[in-house]
N, C-alpha and C positions, 0 to 999 in steps of 0.2 A: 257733500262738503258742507260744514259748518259754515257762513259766512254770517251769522249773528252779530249783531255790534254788543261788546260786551260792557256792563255796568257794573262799577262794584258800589252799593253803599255801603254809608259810612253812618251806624247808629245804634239805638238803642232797639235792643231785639223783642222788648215787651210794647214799643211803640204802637197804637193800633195808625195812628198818623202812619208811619216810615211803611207798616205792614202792609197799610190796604192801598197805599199807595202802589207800589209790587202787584200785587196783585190782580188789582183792578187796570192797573197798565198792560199787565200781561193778557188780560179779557181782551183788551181793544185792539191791540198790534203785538204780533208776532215773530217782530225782527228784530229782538232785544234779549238777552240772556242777563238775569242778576247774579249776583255774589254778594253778600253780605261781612261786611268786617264790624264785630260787634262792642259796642265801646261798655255793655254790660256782660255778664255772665252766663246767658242764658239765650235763645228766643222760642218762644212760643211754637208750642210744637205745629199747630195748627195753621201754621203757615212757613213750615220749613221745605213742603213740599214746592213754593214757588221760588229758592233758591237753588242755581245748580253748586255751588259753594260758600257753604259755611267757615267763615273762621274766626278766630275769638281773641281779641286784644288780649284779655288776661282770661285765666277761670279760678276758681275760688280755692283756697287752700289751706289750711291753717294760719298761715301768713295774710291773707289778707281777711281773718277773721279778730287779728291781735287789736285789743282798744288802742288808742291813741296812734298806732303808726300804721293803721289799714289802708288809709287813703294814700300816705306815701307809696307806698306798695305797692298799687293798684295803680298809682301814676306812673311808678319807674317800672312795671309790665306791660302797660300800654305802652308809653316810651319805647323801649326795647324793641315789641312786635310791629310798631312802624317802621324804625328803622333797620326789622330785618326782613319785612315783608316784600317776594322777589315776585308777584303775580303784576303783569302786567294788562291794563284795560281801555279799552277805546275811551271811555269816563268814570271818573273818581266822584261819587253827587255824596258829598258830608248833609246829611240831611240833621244834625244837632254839630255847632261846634263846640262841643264838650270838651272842657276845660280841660281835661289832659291829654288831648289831641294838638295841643297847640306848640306844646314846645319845640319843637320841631318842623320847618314846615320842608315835606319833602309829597306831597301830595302829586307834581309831576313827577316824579319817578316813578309814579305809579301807572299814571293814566297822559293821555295824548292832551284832552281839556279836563279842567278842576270845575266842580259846577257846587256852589254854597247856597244852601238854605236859609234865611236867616231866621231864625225867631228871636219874639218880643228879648228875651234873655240873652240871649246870645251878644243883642246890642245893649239894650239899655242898661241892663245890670250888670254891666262889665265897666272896670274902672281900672287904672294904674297901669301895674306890668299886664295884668288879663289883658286889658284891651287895647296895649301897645299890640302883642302878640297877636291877638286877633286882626290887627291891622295890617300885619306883613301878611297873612293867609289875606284877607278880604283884597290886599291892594296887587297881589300875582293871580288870584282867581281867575276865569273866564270866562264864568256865569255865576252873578246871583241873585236870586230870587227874592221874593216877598211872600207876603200874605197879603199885602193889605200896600196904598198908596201911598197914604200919612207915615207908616213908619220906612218906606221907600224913601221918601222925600225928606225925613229927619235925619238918615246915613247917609243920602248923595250930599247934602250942607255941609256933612262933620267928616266924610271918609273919602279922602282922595281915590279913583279906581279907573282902571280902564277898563275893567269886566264892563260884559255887556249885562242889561242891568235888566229883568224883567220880573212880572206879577203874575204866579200861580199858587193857587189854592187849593188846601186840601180838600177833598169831598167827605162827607159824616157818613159813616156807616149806619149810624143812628137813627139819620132822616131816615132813614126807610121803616126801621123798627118803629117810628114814632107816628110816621103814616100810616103802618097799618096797627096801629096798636086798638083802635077800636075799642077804648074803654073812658068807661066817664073816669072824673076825678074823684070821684068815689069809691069807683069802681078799683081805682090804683091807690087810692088809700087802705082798702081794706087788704089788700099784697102785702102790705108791713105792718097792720095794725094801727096806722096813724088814726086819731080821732076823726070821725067825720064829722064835727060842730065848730071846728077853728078855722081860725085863717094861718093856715104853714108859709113859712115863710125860711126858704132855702138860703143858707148863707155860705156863701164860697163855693168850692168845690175840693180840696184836696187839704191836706195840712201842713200844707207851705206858710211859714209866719208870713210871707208875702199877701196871703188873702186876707190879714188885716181883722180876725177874726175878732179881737179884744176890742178896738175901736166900735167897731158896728155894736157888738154889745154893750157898750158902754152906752152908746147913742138908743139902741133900744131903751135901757135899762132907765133911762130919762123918763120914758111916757109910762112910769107905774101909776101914775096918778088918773091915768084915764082908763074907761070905765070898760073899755077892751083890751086890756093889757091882760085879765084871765083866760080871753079866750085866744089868743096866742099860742102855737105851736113851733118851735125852732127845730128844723132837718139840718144837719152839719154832715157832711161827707168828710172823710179824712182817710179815704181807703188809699191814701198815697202822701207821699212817698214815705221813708222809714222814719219812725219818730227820734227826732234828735232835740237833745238837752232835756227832755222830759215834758217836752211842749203840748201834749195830747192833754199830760196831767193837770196842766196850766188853761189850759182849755177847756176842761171842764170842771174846773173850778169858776171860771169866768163865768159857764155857761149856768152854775147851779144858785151864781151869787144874782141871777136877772129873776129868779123867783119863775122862771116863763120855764111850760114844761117841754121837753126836747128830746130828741131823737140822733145820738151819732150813729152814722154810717159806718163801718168800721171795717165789713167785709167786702171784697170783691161781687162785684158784682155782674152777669150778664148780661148782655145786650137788650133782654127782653123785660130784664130786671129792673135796667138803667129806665129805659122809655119807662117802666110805669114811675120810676120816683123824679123822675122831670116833671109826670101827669101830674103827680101828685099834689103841687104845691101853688099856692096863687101871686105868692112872690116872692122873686130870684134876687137877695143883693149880694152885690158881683163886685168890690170895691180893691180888688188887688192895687201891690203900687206898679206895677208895671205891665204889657201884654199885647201882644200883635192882633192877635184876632179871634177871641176865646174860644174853641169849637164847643165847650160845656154852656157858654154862654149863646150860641145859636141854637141849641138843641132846648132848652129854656124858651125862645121865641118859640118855636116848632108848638111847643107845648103851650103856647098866649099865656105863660105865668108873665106877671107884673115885671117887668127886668129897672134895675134902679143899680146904675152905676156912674162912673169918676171920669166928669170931662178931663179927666187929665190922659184918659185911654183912651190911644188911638182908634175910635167908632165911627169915624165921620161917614165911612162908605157904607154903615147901615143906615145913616141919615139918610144917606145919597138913595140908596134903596127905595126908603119909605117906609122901613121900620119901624116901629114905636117901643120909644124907650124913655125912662128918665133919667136924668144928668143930676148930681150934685157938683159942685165946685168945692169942697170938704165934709170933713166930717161934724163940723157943726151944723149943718144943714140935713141932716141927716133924720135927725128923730122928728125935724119938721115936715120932712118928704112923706116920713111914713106915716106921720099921721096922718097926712091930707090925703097920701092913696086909702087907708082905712076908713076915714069918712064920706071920701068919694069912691067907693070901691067901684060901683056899676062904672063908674063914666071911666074909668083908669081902666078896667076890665074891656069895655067897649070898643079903646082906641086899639088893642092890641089884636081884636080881628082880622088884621092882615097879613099879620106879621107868619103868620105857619104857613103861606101860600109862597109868600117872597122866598124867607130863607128856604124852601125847601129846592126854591128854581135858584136860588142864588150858590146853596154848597151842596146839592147833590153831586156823588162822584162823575154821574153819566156829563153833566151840565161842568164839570172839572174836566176830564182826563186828558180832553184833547192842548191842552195849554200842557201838560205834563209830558206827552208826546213832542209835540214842535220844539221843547227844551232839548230834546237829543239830534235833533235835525244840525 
């Protein structure tokens, strides 16, 4: 006899967050069976074997490939497969509340407890009817979760709830890749070709206009007048999400008008791939407007690249750590930040010694999973 407690989540299927989460639970404890209900089209073959059932909000079809009315489409398919979806589960765990999961809130008809994830997006960059909506789901919940304290403590102020409220963390599949990567920074330069005589300096990580990519360059593009601005090398990743409005192309227009030579990232990349272009680079700026607890931005420590990001983002508990990081308060402080880490490089380089030791005990999954576990207790 089956006596399994059963889970369905509720996500996106190319998540590696939502995946290894699954998985790596499945590693540690036995009395748990997933199902996944998919808010994209797809999941990753590679981890379909740790579902006992797949099912797919919408899947893609002519119709939601029409310009201008795809996104309606694909909301009133989601729509629909909620409210005809008759599987029932011991817990419903929404681990993205993806915007067109919300009109509706029928999440108990599904499951005995609703258990909500929340990320950086889900709260802060929701506004009006979003995040009226989001408030009926957040305020019937029964559990929901964080990443992080600071952005815990800025929803209990603003969201009324009786959900019982706790803090678990994803673990990086990465720290592992990046522990044992064993190669100098040269060594992971010569993986892509990047010059080995500059200082790289990674900006962002995806090409969400939210990474603020134009800014930062504009604030580089200040210090052409000092006398290492030729040896300057700019890494831009943009292997996500799909390019909308033509922003890729505005992007590197920005990026050709800084004179500074550069590198987009543009394909998918490996796990083994990823570690060497974290090694790669001497410093990380990280300047999104919004963000709960970057995991592209601890895997940057893992690697002692320079990290230089926005006291406006919730970080406090890598202070609390012992991290080392630098803070700007705007983007006018910004071309002053970098020049003083390039003049001081050794001593900037020096303090960040600790930091691959900490985060890797702070988001390894083995040092996670059991807070992930006691959430279904």
């Amino acid at each position: 006899m089956n006596d399994k407690k059963k889970v369905l989540i509720i996500g996106d299927g190319a998540s590696v967050f939502v995946l290894n989460h699954v998985k790596h639970f499945i590693a540690y404890n036995k009395n748990y069976s997933f199902s996944i209900l998919l808010t994209n089209d797809h999941l990753d073959q590679a981890y379909s074997a740790y579902f006992d059932e797949v099912h797919f909000a919408f899947k893609s079809s002519f119709l939601t490939k029409i310009p201008f009315i795809k996104g309606a489409i694909i909301r009133l398919m989601i729509i629909f497969s909620l409210l005809r979806f008759k599987k029932k589960y011991d817990f419903v765990h929404i681990q993205f509340l993806n915007d067109n999961i919300i009109y509706f809130n029928v999440f108990h008809r599904i499951a005995k407890k609703v258990i909500i994830f929340v990320w950086g997006s889900d709260y802060y960059r929701s506004s009006g009817l979003n995040k009226w909506l989001k408030k009926r789901i957040f305020k019937t919940a029964d559990t929901i979760t964080f990443g992080n304290e600071q952005t815990r403590n800025d929803f209990i102020r603003e969201i009324p709830t009786n959900a019982k409220i706790s803090i678990v963390r994803f673990g990086l599949i990465m720290m592992d890749y990046i522990k044992n990567l064993n190669a100098s920074r040269q060594d992971s330069r010569a993986v892509f070709g990047f010059p080995q005589d500059k200082i790289l300096i990674a900006i962002g990580y995806n090409l969400n206009p939210n990474q603020q990519h134009g800014k930062i360059l504009d604030a580089l593009s200040a210090l052409k007048n000092k006398d290492y601005y030729k040896d300057l090398f700019l890494v831009v990743p943009v292997t996500y999400p799909a390019d909308k409005n033509g922003y890729k192309a505005k992007l590197e227009f920005a990026l050709e008008s800084t004179g500074i030579a550069y590198k987009m990232i543009e394909s998918f990349l490996p796990e083994m791939m990823n570690a060497h272009l974290r090694n790669s680079s001497d410093i990380m700026i990280q300047l999104q407007t919004t963000d709960q607890l970057s995991g592209t931005m601890q895997e940057y420590f893992a690697a002692e690249n320079i990290v230089v990001t926005g006291s406006w983002l919730p970080y406090k508990i890598f202070e609390d750590k012992g991290i080392y990081f630098s803070k700007i308060n705007s983007f006018s402080e910004l071309a002053m930040k970098i020049d003083d880490i390039i003049i001081n490089f050794d001593e900037y380089q020096q303090r960040t010694i600790n930091n691959k030791s900490i985060i890797m005990e702070m988001s390894s999954w083995e040092n996670n999973i059991q807070a992930w576990i006691d959430l279904y207790e």
